[in-house]
Structure formats: structure tokens, C-alpha cells
Z-matrix of the N, CA and C atoms (Angstrom, degrees):
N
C 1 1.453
C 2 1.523 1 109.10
N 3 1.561 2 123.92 1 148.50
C 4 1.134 3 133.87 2 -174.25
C 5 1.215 4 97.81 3 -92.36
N 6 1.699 5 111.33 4 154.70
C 7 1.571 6 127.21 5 -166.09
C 8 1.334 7 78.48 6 -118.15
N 9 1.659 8 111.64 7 123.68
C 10 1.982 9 112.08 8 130.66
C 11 1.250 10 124.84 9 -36.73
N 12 1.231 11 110.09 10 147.94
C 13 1.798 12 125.70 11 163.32
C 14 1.240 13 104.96 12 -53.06
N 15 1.416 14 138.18 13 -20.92
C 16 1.577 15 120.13 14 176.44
C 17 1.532 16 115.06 15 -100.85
N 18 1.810 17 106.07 16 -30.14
C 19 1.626 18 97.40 17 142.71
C 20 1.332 19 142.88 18 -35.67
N 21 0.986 20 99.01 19 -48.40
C 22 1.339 21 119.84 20 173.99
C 23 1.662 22 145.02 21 -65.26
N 24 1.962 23 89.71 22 -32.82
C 25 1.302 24 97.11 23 149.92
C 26 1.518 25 113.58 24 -97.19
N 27 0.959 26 121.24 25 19.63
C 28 1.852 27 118.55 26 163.43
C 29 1.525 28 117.55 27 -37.10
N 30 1.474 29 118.33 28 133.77
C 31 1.151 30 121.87 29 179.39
C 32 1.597 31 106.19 30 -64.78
N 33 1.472 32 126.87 31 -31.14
C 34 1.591 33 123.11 32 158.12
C 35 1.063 34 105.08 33 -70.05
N 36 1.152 35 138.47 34 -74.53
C 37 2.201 36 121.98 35 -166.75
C 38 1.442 37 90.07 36 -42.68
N 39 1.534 38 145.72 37 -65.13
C 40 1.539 39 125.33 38 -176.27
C 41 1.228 40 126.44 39 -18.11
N 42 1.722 41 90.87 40 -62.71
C 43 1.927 42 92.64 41 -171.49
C 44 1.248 43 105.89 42 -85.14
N 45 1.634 44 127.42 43 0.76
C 46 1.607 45 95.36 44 -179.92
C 47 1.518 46 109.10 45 -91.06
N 48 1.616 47 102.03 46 -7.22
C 49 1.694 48 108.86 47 -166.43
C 50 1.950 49 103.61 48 -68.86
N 51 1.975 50 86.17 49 -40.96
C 52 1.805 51 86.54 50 170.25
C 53 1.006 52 114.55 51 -71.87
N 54 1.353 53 153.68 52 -14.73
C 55 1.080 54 159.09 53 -176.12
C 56 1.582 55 98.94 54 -65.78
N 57 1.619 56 96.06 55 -59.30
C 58 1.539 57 100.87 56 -175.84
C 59 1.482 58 119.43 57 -72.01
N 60 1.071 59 126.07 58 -38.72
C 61 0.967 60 133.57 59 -162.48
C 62 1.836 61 120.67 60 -85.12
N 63 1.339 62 107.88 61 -18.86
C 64 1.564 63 105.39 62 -140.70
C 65 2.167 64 79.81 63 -156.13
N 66 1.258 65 113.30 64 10.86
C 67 1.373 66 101.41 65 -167.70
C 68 0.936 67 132.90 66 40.97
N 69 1.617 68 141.69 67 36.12
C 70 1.576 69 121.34 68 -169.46
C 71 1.451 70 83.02 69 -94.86
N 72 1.437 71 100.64 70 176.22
C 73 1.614 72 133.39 71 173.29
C 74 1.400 73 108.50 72 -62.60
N 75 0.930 74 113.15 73 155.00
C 76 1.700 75 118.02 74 163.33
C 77 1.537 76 118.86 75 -59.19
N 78 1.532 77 111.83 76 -31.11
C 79 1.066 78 104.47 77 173.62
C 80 1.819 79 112.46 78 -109.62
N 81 1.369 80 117.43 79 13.47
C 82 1.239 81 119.12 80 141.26
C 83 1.689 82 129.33 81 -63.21
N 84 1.840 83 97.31 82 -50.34
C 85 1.035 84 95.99 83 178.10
C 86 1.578 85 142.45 84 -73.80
N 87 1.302 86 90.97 85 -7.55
C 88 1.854 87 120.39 86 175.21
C 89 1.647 88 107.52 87 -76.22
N 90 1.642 89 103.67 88 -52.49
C 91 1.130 90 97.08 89 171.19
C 92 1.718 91 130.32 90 -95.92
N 93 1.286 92 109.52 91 22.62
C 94 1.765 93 117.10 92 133.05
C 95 1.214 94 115.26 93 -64.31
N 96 0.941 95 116.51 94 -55.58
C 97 1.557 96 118.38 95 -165.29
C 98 1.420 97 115.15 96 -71.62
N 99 1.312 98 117.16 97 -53.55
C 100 1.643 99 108.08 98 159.60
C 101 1.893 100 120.57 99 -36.29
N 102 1.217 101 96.72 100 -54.08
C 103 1.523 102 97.36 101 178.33
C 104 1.548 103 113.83 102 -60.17
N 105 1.037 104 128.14 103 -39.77
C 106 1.482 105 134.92 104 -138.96
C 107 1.778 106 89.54 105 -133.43
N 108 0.705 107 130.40 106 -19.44
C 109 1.518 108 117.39 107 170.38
C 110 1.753 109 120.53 108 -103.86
N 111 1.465 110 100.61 109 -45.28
C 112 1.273 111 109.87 110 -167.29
C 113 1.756 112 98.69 111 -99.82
N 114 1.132 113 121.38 112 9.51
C 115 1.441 114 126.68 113 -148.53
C 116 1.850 115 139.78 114 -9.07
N 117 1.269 116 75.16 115 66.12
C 118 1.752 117 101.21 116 169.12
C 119 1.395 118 98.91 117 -82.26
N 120 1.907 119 96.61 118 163.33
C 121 0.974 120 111.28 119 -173.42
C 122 1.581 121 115.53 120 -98.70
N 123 1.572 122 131.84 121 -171.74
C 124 1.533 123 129.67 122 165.67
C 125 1.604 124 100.33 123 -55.45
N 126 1.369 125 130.99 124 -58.52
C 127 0.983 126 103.80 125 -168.96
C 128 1.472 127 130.98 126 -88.90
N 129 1.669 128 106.27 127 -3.58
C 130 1.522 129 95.01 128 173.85
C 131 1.817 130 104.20 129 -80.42
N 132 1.264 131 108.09 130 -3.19
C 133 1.494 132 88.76 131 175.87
C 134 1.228 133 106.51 132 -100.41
N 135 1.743 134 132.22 133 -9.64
C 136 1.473 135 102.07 134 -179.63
C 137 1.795 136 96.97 135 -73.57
N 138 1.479 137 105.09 136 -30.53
C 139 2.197 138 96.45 137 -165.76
C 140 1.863 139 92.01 138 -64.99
N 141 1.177 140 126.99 139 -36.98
C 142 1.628 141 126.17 140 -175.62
C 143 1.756 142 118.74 141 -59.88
N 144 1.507 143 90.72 142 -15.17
C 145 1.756 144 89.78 143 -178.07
C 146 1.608 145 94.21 144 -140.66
N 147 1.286 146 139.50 145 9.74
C 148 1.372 147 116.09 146 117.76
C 149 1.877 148 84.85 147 127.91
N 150 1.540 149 108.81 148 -4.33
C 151 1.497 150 107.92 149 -167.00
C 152 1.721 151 111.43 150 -95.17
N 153 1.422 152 111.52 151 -135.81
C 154 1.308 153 105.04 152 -158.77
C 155 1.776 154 80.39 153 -137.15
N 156 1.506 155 106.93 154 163.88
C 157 1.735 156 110.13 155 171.97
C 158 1.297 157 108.01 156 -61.22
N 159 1.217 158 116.42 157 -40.44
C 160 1.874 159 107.68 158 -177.36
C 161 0.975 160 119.62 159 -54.12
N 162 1.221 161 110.04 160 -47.89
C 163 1.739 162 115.93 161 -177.12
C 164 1.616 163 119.21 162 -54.94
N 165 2.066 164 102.02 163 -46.66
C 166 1.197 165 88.30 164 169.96
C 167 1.560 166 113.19 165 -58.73
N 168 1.579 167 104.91 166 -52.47
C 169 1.668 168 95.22 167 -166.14
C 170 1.607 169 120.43 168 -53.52
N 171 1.454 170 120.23 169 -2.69
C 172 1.483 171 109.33 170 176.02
C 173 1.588 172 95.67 171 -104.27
N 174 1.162 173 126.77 172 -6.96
C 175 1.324 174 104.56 173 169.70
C 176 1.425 175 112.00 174 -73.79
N 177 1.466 176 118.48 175 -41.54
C 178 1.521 177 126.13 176 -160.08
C 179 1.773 178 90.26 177 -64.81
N 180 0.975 179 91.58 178 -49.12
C 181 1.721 180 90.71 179 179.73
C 182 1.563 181 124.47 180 -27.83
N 183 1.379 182 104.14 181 -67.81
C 184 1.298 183 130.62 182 175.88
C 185 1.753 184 112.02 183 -81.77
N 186 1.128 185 137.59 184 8.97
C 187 1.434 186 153.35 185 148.99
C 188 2.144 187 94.61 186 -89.28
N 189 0.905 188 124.81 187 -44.18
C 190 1.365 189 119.99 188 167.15
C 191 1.810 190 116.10 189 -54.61
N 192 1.669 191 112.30 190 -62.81
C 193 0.664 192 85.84 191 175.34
C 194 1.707 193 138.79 192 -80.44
N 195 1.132 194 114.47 193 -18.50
C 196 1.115 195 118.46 194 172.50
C 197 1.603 196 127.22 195 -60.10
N 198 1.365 197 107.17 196 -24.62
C 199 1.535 198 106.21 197 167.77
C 200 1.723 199 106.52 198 -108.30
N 201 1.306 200 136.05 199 13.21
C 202 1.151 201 134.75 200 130.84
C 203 1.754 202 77.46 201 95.26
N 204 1.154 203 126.78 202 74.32
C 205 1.383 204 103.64 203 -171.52
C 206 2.030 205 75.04 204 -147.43
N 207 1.650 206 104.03 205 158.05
C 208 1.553 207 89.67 206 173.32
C 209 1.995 208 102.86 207 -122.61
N 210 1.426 209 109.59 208 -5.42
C 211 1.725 210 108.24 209 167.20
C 212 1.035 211 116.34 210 -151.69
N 213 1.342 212 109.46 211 168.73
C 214 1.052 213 121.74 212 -156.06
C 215 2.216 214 116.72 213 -68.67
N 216 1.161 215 104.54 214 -34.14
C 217 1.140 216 97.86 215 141.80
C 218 1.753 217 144.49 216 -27.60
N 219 1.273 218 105.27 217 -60.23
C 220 1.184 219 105.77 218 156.52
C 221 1.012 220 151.31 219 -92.26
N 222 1.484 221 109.00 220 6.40
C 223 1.448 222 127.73 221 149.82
C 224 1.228 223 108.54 222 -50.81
N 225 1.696 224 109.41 223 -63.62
C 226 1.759 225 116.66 224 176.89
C 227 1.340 226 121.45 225 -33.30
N 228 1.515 227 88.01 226 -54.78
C 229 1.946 228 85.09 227 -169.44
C 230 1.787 229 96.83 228 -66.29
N 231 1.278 230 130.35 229 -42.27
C 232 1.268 231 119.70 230 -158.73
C 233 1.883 232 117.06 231 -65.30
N 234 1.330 233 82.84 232 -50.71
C 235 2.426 234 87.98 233 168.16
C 236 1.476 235 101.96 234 -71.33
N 237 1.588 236 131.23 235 -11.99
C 238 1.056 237 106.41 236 167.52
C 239 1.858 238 128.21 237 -93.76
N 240 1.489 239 94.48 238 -9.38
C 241 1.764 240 103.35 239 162.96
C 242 1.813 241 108.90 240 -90.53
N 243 1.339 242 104.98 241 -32.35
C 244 1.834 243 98.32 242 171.09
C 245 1.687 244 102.04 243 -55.24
């Protein structure tokens, strides 16, 4: 079945494309998309998903390296062309 253009920009089709594409975690790829879609910050997403700042900050870390990206800027542009 064919996906719409607004399917498609779904905050789920996002993270599963990073998921697919770029290996992050499920909860890497959730928290790209919070940052970079909905544009929250590290800490409204660690109190929004229940964790601690480190955690976000070692995820963002490792969402860096895995999509080879070095700021946060280009994180944006990149989940926003996935």
C-alpha cells in the first residue's frame, strides 16, 4: 500500500526510517524526532519520557555518531529530509 505525503512525514514513519536507515534505537529514534521535529529541548525530553539528562545526553551522543552528523543543526535538516 502507498503512503501519503503526510504519512510520510509522520513523527513514526520518521523514526522508523532512522531506525532503518541509520540504525538508531527506538528510543534514539523517538528522541530525534522530539528534538528535531517537535523542537523540544534535552531536558523537556528527558522529564517527557520519564528519564534522566544523561541518558538523553548519551543518547544524542550516539544518534550523532551514528548518523555521522557533528550539530544539532544537522541533525534537523537530516530527520527532516528522512
Amino acid at each position: 500500500a502507498l503512503m501519503t505525503a503526510a504519512e510520510l512525514r509522520s513523527p513514526s514513519a520518521r523514526a522508523q526510517r532512522l531506525r532503518v536507515f541509520y540504525g538508531l534505537s527506538s528510543a534514539e529514534a523517538d528522541l530525534a524526532v522530539l528534538l528535531c521535529c517537535d523542537g523540544r529541548s534535552p531536558q523537556e525530553c528527558a522529564a517527557l519520557r520519564g528519564v534522566s539528562i544523561g541518558t538523553v545526553r548519551a543518547q544524542i551522543k550516539s544518534i550523532y555518531t551514528k548518523t555521522d552528523v557533528a550539530r544539532a543543526a544537522q541533525l534537523t535538516s537530516l530527520v527532516m529530509q528522512t
